[in-house]
TORRORO-858710 format. One record per residue (C-alpha): residue in one letter; x negated, y, z. Coordinates in steps of 0.25 Angstrom, whole numbers. Each point is the difference from the previous one (the first is absolute). Layout:
residues N
<r dofi="A" px="X" py="Y" pz="Z"/>
...
end
This chain:
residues 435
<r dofi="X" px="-186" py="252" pz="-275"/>
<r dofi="X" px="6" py="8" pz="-10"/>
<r dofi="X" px="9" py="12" pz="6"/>
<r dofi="X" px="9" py="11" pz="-6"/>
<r dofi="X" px="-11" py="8" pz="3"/>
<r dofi="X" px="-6" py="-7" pz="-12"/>
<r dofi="X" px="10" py="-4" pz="-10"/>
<r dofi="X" px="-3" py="-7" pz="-12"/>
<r dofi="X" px="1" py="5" pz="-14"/>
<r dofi="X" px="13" py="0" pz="-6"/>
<r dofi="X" px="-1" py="-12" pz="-9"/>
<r dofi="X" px="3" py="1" pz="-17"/>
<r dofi="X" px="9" py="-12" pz="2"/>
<r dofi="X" px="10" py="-5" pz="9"/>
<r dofi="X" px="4" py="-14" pz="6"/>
<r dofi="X" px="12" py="2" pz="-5"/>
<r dofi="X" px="-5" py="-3" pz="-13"/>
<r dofi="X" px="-7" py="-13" pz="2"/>
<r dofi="X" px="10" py="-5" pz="9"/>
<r dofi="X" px="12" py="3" pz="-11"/>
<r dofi="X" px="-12" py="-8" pz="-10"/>
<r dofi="X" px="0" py="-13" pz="11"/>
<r dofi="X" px="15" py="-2" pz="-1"/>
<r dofi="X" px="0" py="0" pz="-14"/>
<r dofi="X" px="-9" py="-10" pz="-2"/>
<r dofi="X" px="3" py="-8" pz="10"/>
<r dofi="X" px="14" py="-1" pz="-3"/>
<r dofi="X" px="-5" py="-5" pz="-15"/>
<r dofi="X" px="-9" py="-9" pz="5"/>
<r dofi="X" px="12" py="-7" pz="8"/>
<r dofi="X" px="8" py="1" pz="-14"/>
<r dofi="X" px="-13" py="-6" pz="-6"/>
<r dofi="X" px="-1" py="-13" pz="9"/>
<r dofi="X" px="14" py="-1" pz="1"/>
<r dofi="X" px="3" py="-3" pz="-15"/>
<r dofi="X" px="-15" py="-6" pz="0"/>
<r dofi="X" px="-5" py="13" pz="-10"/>
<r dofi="X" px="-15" py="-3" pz="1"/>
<r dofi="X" px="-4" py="5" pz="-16"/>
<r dofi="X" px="-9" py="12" pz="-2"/>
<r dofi="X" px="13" py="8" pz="-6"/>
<r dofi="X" px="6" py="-1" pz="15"/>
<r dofi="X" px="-13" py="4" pz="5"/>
<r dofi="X" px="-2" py="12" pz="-7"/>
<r dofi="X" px="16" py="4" pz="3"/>
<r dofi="X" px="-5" py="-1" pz="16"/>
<r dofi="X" px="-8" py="14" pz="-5"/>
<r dofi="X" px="14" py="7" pz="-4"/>
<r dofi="X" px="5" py="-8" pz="13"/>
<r dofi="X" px="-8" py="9" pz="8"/>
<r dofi="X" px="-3" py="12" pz="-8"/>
<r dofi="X" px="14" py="5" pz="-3"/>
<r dofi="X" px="4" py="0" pz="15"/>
<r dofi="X" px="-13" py="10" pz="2"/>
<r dofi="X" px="4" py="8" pz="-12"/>
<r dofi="X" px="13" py="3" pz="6"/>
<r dofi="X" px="-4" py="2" pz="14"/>
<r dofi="X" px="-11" py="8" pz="-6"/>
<r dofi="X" px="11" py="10" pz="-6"/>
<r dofi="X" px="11" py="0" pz="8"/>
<r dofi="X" px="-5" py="0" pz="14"/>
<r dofi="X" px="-15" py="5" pz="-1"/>
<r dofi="X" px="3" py="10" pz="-11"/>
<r dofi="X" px="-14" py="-3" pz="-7"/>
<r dofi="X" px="4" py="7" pz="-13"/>
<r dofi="X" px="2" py="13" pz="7"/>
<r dofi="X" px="-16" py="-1" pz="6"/>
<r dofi="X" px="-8" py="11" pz="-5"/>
<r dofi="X" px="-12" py="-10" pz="-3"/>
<r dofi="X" px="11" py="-5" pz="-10"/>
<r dofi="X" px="-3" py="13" pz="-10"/>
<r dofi="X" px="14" py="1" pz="-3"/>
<r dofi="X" px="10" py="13" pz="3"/>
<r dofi="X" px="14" py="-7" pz="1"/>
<r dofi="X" px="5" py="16" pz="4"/>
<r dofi="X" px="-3" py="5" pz="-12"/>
<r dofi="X" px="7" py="-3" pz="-13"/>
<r dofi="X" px="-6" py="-8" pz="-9"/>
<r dofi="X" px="-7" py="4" pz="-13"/>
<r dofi="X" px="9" py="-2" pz="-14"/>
<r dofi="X" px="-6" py="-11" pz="-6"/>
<r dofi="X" px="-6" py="8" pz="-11"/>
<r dofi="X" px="-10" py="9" pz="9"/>
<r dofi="X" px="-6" py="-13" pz="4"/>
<r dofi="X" px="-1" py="-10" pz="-10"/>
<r dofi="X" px="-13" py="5" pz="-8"/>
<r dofi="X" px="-7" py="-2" pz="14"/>
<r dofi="X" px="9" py="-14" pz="2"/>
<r dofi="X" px="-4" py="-6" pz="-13"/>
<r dofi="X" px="-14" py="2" pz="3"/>
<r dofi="X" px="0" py="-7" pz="13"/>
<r dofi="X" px="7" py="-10" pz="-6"/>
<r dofi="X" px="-11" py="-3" pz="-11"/>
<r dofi="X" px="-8" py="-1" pz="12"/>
<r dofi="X" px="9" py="-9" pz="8"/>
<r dofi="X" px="1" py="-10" pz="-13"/>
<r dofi="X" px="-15" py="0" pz="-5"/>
<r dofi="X" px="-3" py="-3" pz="15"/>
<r dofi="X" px="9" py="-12" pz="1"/>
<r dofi="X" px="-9" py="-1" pz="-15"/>
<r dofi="X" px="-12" py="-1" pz="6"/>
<r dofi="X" px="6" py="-10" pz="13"/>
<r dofi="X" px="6" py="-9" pz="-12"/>
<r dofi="X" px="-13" py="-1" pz="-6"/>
<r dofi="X" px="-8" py="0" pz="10"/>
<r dofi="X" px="8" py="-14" pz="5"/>
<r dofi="X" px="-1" py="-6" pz="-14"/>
<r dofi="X" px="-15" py="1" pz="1"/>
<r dofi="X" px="-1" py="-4" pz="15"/>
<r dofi="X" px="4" py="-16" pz="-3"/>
<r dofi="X" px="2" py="-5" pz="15"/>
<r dofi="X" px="13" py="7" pz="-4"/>
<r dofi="X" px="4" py="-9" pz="-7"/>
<r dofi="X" px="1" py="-12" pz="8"/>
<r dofi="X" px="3" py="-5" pz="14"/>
<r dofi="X" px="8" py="8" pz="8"/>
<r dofi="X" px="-2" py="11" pz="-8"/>
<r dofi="X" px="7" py="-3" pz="-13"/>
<r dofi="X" px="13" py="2" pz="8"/>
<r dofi="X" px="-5" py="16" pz="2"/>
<r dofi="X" px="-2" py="0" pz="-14"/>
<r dofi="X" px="11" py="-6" pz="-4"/>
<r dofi="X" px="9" py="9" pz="9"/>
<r dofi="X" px="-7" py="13" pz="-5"/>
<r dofi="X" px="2" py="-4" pz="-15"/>
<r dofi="X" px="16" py="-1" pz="4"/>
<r dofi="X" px="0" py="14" pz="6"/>
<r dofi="X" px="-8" py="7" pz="-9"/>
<r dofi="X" px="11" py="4" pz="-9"/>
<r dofi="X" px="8" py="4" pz="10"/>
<r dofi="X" px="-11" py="8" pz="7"/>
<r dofi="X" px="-3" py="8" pz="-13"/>
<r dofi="X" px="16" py="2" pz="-3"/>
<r dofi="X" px="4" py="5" pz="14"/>
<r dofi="X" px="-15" py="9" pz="1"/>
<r dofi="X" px="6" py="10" pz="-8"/>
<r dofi="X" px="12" py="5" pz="8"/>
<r dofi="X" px="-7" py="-2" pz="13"/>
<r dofi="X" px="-12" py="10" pz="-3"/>
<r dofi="X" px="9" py="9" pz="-7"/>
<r dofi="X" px="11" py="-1" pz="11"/>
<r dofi="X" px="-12" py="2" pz="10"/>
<r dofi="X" px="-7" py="11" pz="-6"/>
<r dofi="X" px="12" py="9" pz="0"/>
<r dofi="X" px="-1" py="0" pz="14"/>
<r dofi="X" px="-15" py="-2" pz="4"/>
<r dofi="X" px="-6" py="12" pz="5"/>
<r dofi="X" px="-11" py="-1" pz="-8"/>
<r dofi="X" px="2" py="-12" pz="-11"/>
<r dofi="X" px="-13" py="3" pz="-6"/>
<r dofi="X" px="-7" py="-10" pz="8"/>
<r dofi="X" px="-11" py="-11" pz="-2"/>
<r dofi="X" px="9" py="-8" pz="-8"/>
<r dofi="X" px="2" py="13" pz="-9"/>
<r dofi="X" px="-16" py="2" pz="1"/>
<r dofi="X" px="-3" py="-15" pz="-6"/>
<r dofi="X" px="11" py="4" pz="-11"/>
<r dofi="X" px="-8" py="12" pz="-4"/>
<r dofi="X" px="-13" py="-9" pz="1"/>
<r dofi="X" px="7" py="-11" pz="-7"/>
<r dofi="X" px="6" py="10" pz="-12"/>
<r dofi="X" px="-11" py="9" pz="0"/>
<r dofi="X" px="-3" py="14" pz="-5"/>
<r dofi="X" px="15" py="4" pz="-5"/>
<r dofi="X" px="5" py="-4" pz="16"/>
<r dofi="X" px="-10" py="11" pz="5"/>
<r dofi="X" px="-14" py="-4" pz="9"/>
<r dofi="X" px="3" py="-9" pz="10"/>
<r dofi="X" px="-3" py="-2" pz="16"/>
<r dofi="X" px="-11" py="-10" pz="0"/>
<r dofi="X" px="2" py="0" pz="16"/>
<r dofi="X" px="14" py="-5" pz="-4"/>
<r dofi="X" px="-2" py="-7" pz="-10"/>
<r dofi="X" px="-12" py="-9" pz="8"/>
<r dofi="X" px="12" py="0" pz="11"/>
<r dofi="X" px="9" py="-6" pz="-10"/>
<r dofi="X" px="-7" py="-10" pz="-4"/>
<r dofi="X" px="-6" py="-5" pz="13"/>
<r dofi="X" px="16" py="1" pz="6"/>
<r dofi="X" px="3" py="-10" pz="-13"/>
<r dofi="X" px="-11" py="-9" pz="3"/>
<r dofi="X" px="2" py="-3" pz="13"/>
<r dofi="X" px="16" py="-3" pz="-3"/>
<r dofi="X" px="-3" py="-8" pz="-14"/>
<r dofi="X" px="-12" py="-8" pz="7"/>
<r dofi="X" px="7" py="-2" pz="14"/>
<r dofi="X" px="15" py="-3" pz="-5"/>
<r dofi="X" px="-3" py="-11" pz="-9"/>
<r dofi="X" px="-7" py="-6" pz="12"/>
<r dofi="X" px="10" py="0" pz="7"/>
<r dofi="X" px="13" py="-4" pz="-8"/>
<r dofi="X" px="-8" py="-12" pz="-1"/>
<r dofi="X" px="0" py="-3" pz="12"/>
<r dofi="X" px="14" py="1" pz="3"/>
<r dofi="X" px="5" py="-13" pz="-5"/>
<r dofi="X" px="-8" py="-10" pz="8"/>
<r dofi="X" px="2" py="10" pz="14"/>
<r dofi="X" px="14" py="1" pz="-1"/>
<r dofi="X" px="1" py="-16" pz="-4"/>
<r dofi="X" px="-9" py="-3" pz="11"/>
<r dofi="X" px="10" py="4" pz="10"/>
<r dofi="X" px="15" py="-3" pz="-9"/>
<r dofi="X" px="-7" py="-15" pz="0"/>
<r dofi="X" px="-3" py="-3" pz="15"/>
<r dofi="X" px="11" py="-8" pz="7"/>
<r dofi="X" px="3" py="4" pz="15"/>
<r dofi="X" px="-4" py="-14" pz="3"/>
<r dofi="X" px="-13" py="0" pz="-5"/>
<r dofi="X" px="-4" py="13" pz="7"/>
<r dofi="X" px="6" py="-5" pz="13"/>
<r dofi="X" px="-9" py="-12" pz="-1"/>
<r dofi="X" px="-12" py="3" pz="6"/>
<r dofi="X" px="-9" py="14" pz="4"/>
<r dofi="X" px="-7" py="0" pz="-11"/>
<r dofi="X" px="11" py="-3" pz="-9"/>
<r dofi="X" px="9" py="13" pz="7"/>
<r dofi="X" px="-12" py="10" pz="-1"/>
<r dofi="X" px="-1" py="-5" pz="-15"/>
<r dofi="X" px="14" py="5" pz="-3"/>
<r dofi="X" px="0" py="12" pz="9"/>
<r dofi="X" px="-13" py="5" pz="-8"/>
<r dofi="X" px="6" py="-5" pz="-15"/>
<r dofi="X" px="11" py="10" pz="6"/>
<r dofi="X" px="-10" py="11" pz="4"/>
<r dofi="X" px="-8" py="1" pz="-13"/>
<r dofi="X" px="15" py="1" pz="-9"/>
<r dofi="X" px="3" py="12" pz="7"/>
<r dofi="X" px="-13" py="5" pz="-3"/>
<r dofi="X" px="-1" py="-4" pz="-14"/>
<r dofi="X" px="16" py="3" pz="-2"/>
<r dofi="X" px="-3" py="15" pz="7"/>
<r dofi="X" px="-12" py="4" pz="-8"/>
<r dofi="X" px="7" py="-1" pz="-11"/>
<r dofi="X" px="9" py="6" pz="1"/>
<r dofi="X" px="-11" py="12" pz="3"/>
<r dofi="X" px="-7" py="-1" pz="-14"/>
<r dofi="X" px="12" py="-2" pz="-7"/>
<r dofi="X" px="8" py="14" pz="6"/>
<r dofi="X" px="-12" py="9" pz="-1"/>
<r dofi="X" px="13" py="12" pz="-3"/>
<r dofi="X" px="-1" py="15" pz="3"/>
<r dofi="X" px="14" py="-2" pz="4"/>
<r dofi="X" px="-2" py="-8" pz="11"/>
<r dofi="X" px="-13" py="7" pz="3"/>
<r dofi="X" px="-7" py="-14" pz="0"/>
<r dofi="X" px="-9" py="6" pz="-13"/>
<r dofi="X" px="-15" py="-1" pz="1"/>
<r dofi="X" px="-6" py="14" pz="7"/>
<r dofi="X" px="-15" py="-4" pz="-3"/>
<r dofi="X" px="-6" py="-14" pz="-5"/>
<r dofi="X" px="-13" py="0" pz="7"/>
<r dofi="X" px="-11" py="5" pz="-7"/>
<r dofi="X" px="-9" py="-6" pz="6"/>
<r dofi="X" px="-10" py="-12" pz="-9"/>
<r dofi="X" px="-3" py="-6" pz="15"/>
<r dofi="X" px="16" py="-1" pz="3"/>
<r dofi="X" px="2" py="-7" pz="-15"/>
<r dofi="X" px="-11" py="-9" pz="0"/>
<r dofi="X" px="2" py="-6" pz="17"/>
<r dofi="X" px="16" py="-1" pz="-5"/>
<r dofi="X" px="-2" py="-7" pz="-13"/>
<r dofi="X" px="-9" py="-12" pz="6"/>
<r dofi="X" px="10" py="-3" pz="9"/>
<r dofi="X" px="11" py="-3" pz="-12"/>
<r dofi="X" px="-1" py="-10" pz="-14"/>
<r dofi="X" px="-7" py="0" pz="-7"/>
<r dofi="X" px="-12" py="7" pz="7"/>
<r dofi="X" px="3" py="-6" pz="14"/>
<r dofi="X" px="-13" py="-4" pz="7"/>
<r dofi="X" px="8" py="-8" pz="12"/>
<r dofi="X" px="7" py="-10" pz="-9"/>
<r dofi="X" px="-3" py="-16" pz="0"/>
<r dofi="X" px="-16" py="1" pz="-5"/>
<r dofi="X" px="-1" py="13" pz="0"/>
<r dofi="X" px="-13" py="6" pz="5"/>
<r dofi="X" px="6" py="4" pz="14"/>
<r dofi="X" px="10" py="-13" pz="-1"/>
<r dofi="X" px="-1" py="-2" pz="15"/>
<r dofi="X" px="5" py="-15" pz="1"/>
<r dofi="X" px="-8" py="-9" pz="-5"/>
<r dofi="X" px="-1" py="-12" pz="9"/>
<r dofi="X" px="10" py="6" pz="9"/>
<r dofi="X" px="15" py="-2" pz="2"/>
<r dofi="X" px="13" py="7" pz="5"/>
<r dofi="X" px="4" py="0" pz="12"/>
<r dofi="X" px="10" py="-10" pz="0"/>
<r dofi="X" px="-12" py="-10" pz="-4"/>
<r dofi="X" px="-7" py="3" pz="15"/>
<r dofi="X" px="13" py="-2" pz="6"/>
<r dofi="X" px="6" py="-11" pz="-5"/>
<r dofi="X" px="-1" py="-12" pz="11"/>
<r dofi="X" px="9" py="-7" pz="12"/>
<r dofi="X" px="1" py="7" pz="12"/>
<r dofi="X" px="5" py="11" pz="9"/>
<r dofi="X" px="-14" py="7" pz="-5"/>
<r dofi="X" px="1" py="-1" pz="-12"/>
<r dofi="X" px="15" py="5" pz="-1"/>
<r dofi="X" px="-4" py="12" pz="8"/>
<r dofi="X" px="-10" py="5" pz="-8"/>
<r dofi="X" px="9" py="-1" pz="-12"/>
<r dofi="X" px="11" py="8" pz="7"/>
<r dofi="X" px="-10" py="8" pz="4"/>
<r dofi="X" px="-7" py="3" pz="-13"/>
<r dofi="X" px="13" py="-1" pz="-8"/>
<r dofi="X" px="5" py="11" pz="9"/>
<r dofi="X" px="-12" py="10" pz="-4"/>
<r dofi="X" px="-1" py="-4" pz="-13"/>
<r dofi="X" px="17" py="5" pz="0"/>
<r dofi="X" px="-2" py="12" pz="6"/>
<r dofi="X" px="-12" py="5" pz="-8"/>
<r dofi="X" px="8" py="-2" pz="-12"/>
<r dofi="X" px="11" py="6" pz="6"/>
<r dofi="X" px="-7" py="12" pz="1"/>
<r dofi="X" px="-7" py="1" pz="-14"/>
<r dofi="X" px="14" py="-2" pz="-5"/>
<r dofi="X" px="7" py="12" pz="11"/>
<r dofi="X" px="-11" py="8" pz="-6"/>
<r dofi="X" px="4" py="-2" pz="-13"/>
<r dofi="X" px="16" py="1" pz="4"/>
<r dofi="X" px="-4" py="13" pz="6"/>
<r dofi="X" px="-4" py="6" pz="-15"/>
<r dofi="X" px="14" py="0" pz="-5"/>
<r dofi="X" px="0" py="3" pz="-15"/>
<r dofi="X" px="-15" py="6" pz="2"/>
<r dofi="X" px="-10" py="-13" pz="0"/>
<r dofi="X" px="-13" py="0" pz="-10"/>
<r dofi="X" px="-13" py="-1" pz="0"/>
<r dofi="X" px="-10" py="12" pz="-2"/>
<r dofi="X" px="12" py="10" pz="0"/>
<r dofi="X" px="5" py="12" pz="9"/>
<r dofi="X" px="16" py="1" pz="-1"/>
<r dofi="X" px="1" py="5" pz="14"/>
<r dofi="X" px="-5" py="-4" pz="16"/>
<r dofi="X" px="5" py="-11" pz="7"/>
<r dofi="X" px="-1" py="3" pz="15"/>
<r dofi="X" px="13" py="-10" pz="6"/>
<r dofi="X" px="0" py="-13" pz="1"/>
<r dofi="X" px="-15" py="-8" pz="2"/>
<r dofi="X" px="-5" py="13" pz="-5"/>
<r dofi="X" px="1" py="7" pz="12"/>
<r dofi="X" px="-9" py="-10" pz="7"/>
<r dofi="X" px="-12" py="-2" pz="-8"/>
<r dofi="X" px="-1" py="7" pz="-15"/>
<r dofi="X" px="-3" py="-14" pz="-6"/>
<r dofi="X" px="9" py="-9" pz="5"/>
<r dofi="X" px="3" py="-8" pz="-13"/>
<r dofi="X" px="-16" py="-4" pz="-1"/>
<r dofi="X" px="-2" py="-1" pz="15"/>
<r dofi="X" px="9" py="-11" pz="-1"/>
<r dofi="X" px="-1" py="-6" pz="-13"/>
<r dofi="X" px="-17" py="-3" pz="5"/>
<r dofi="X" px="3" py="-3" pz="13"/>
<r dofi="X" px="10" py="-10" pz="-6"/>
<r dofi="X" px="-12" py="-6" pz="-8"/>
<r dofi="X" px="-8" py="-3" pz="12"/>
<r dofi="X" px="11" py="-9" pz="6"/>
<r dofi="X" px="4" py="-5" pz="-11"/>
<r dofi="X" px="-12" py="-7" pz="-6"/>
<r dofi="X" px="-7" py="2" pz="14"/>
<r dofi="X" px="-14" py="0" pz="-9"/>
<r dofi="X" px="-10" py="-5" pz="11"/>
<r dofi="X" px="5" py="-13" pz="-2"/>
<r dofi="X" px="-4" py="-9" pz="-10"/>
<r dofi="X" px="6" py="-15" pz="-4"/>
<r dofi="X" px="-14" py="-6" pz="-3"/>
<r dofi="X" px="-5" py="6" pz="14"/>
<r dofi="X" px="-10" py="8" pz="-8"/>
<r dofi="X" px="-4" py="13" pz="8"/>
<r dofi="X" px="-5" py="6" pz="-12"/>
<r dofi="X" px="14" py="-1" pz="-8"/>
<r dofi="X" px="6" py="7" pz="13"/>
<r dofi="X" px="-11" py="10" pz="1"/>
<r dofi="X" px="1" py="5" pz="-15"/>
<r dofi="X" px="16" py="0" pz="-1"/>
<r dofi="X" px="-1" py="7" pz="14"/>
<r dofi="X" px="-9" py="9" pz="-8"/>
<r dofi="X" px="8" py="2" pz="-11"/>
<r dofi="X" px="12" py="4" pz="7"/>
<r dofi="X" px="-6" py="11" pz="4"/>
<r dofi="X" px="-4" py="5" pz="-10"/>
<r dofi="X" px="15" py="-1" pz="-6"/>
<r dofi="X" px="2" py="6" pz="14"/>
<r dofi="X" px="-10" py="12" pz="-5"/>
<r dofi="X" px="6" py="2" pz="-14"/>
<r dofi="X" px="15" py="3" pz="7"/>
<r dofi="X" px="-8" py="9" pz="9"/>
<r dofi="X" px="-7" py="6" pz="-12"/>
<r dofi="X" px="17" py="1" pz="-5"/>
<r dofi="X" px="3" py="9" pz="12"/>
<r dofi="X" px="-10" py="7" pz="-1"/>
<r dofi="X" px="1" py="5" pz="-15"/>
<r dofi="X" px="17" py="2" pz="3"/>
<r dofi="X" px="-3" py="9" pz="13"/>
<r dofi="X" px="-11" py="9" pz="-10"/>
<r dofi="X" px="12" py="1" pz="-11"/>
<r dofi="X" px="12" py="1" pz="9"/>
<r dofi="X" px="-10" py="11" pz="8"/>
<r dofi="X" px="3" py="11" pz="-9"/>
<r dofi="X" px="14" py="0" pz="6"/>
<r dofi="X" px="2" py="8" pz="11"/>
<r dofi="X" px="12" py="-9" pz="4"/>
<r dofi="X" px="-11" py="-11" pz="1"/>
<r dofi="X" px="-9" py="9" pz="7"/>
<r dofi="X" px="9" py="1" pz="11"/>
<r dofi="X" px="4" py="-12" pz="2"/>
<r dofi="X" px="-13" py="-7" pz="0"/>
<r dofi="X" px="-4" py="10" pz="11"/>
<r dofi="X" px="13" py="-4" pz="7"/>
<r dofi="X" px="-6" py="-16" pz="-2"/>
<r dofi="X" px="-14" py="5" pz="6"/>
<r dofi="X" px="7" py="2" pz="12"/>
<r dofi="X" px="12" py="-8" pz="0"/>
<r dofi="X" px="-3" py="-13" pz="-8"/>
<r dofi="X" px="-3" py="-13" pz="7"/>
<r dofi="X" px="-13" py="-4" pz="-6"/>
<r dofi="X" px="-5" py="15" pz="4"/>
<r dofi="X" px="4" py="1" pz="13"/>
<r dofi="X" px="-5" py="-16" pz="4"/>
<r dofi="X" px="-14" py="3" pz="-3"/>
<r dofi="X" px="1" py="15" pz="6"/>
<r dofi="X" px="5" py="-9" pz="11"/>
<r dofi="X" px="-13" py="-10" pz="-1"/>
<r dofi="X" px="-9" py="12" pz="0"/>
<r dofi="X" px="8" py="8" pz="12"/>
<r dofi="X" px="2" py="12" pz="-10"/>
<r dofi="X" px="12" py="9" pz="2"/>
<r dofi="X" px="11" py="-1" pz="-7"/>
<r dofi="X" px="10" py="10" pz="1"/>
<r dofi="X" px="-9" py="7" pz="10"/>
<r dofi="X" px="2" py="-11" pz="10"/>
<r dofi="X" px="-14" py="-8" pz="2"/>
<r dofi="X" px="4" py="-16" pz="-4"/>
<r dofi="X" px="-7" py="-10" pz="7"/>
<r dofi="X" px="-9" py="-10" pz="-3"/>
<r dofi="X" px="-1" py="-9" pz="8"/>
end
């Protein structure tokens, strides 16, 4: 049992600011499904639905841009323009050949151009020119207040310039550019994916997902994973000093790049054929299920139910970033919400959910090899989430925020203090039981 003896770790974010972010959105989606505004341009503007909220909670209530972490003095008074704009028009040569080298890097990369995808590109070419105009008063207007502007964008402008800018940081520069990839690669992905979630819940009707179990789960997890894609985002998107949501470190290490990136397009090994595609000859739950009966109804409630809640819990695990999700990132440490019972709630769930939604031991043909190799191969997929953890606990461990709240989980989270429970270790110093 947790005490105040032994408080958690104060938390980067607050509830506040994923709560503020629900409202918003859910308030649009009503909107949305009222006027029948199913198309991918009322998709994306559910992202602004629920990030503005969370933007001004952020500011007015939780004060984020007077956080030290942000780097900026708001006490003292800002620099005249021209002490800082030699150092502001490198980083912005560095900030523009950077969003280059992302342009280029899409051009090449042709998935991007088809599918969902093409309304990422699409979107990014329309926002271009406003980026690059509005870029230059923001870093100026920044820098004259940063405590220290040069920064890794400032060491990629000396990189990017050369010799005449002076010698660059290569750690920041490598910094730079691993921040940049993690936002160009991630945030395509998932702008695309915005339309279809947000439709996917605009174009139910309440009768249908009344109709049946099967039918109400359907729509409580379509609802589930658009505020998980609506949320994360809005986290790529508002990578901001300002709001301290800007990326601390990008992980560094090749083993955290390489277990991410096979879980995403186009490297994704999990994916229908793909070498740990876990369902062939299998279905979904709703497959095993179907049928007359008391028996049968049950075990749709039943499975629905879990099947809810697990997905409940990813998307609470995303709520509870606020304007912080990414991948391979550090922008501060979560230790409210999900993350105060387990330090990987959002994967727990997400392959617990797999389990009991494909339920892979069963196979339509009967075949006990189908259900003994897709079995197999969801653990392996298990492993690689694993193998995630793993790599994100060895870069977020150079925090010392981190290291204390994972010593705090050691004692405290759920998935510790079960199998201390199991051995009849102590915990706390108070011996469990095992039996």
């Amino acid at each position: 049992m947790v005490t105040n003896a032994d408080p958690c770790p104060k938390s980067a974010v607050s509830h506040g600011v994923g709560i503020a972010g629900l409202l918003g959105l859910g308030l649009w989606t009503l909107v949305a499904r009222h006027y029948g505004m199913n198309g991918p341009n009322a998709g994306f503007a559910a992202v602004f639905a629920c990030g503005v909220p969370m933007v001004l909670w952020s500011l007015i209530v939780d004060r984020v841009h007077r956080n030290a972490s942000t780097g900026i003095d708001w006490t003292a008074p800002a620099r005249p323009a021209k002490a800082v704009v030699d150092v502001s028009l490198v980083k912005i040569a560095g900030l523009w050949a950077t969003w280059l080298f992302i342009a280029v890097f899409y051009c090449v990369a042709r998935w991007y151009w088809s599918g969902n995808y093409r309304f990422s590109m699409d979107l990014f070419m329309a926002a271009a020119p406003w980026l690059l105009v509005a870029s230059v008063p923001y870093v100026i207007w920044l820098d004259r207040r940063l405590v220290e502007p040069r920064d890794a964008c400032f060491a990629f402008g000396q990189w990017v310039i050369g010799g005449a800018a002076g010698v660059p940081d290569r750690a920041q520069v490598a910094h730079h550019a691993r921040a940049w990839a993690v936002k160009g690669f991630f945030l395509a992905f998932m702008v695309s994916i915005v339309p279809g979630n947000f439709a996917s819940v605009v174009d139910w009707r309440i009768g249908d997902a009344l109709r049946n179990p099967v039918a109400l789960a359907g729509f409580l997890i379509a609802v589930m994973f658009m505020i998980d894609v609506c949320m994360a985002t809005v986290g790529y998107i508002l990578t901001l000093k300002p709001l301290d949501s800007h990326i601390r470190t990008a992980n560094p290490l090749l083993a955290g790049w390489v277990a991410a990136l096979i879980c995403y397009p186009p490297f994704v090994l999990m994916g229908n054929g793909g070498p740990l595609d876990y369902h062939a000859g299998g279905a979904e739950w709703d497959f095993w299920t179907q049928g007359p009966g008391t028996l049968h109804l049950a075990l749709q409630w039943m499975l629905g139910g879990v099947l809810v809640l697990l997905t409940g819990i990813y998307a609470w695990a995303t709520v509870a970033f606020g304007l912080r999700f990414s991948n391979l990132t550090h922008r501060g440490i979560l230790t409210h919400g999900p993350y105060r019972w387990t330090r990987h709630p959002a994967y727990l769930s997400k392959n617990l959910f797999w389990w009991f939604s494909s339920l892979p031991f069963l196979s339509m043909s009967g075949s006990l090899t189908d259900g003994v190799r897709n079995c197999a191969l969801l653990g392996v997929t298990n492993a690689v989430y694993y193998w995630r953890a793993r790599t994100e606990e060895a870069h977020l461990g150079t925090d010392a925020d981190y290291v204390a709240y994972s010593a705090w989980m050691k004692r405290n989270g759920v998935v510790p203090r079960f199998f201390a429970w199991l051995a009849g270790r102590k915990v706390d110093g108070v011996v469990q039981p095992a039996e």
